[in-house]
Structure formats: C-alpha cells, structure tokens
VMD Tcl script that draws the C-alpha trace (Angstrom):
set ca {
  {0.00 0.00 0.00}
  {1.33 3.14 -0.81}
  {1.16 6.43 0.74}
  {-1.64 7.61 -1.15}
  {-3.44 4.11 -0.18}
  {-4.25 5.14 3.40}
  {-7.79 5.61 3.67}
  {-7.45 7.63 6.92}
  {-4.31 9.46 6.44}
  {-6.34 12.53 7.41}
  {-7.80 10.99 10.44}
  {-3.92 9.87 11.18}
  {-2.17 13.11 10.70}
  {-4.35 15.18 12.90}
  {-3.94 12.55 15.48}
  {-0.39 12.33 15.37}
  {1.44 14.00 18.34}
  {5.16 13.29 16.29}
  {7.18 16.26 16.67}
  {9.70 15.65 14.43}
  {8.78 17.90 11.99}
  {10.88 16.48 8.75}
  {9.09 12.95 9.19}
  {7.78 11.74 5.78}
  {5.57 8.75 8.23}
  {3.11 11.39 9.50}
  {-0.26 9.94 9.57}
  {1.19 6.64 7.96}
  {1.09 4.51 11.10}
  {1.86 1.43 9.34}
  {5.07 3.21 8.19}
  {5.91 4.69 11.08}
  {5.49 1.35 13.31}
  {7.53 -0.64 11.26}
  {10.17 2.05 10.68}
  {10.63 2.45 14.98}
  {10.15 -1.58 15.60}
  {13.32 -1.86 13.46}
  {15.03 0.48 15.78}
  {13.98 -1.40 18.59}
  {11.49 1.85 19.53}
  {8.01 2.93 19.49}
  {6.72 5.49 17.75}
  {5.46 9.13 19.30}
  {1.81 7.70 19.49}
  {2.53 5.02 22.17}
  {4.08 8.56 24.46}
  {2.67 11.15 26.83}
  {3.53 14.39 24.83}
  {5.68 15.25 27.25}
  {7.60 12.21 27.12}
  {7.80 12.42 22.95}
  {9.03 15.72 23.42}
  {12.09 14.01 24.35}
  {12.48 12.38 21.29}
  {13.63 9.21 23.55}
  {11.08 6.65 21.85}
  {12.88 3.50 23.64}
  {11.16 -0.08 24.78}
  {12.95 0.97 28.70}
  {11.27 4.40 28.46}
  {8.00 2.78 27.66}
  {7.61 1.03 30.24}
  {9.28 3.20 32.51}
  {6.46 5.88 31.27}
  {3.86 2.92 31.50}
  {4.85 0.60 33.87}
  {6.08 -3.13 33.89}
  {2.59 -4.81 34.37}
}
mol new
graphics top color blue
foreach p $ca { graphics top sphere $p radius 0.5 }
foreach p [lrange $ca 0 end-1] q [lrange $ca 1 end] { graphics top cylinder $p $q radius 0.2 }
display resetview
C-alpha cells in the first residue's frame, strides 16, 4: 500500500502527536510502526507528549512511562 493508499491518512495526521517535523511517516502509522520496531522503539503515538518531546522513543522508556505490568 502506498502512501496515497491510506484511507485515513487525514484521520492519522491530525492525530499524530510526532514532533519531528521532517518525518515523511506522519499519519502513515503502518510506516511509522515498522520504521521504529526496526530500531527497537516505538513510535510518538505510544508517548505522553511530554515524554515524545524528548524524542527518547525506547522499549525501557515505555515502560518506565507505562509501567512493567
């Protein structure tokens, strides 16, 4: 599916609390999943803005943010 595929890309974008302003994965979640998951991170949706601000998208920040349940 390309870019122009995503039937809520709208819906996405204005949900999207990302901000890294160059990011081409904006409202792309698919994209933007897989692209963090091979980094070993999350992506800014899964983060307390706050937190995101930080830019520090880790799996130990997660749960540190979320809690080891």
């Amino acid at each position: 599916m390309g870019q122009q595929e995503c039937d809520i890309f709208q819906t996405n974008r204005q949900r999207c609390n990302c901000t890294y302003e160059p990011c081409s994965r904006k409202g792309f979640c698919c994209q933007c999943i897989q692209y963090h998951w091979q980094m070993r991170e999350l992506p800014a949706c899964f983060f307390p803005d706050d937190v995101e601000r930080t830019y520090d998208r880790s799996l130990n920040r997660f749960l540190s943010v979320h809690g080891r349940k």
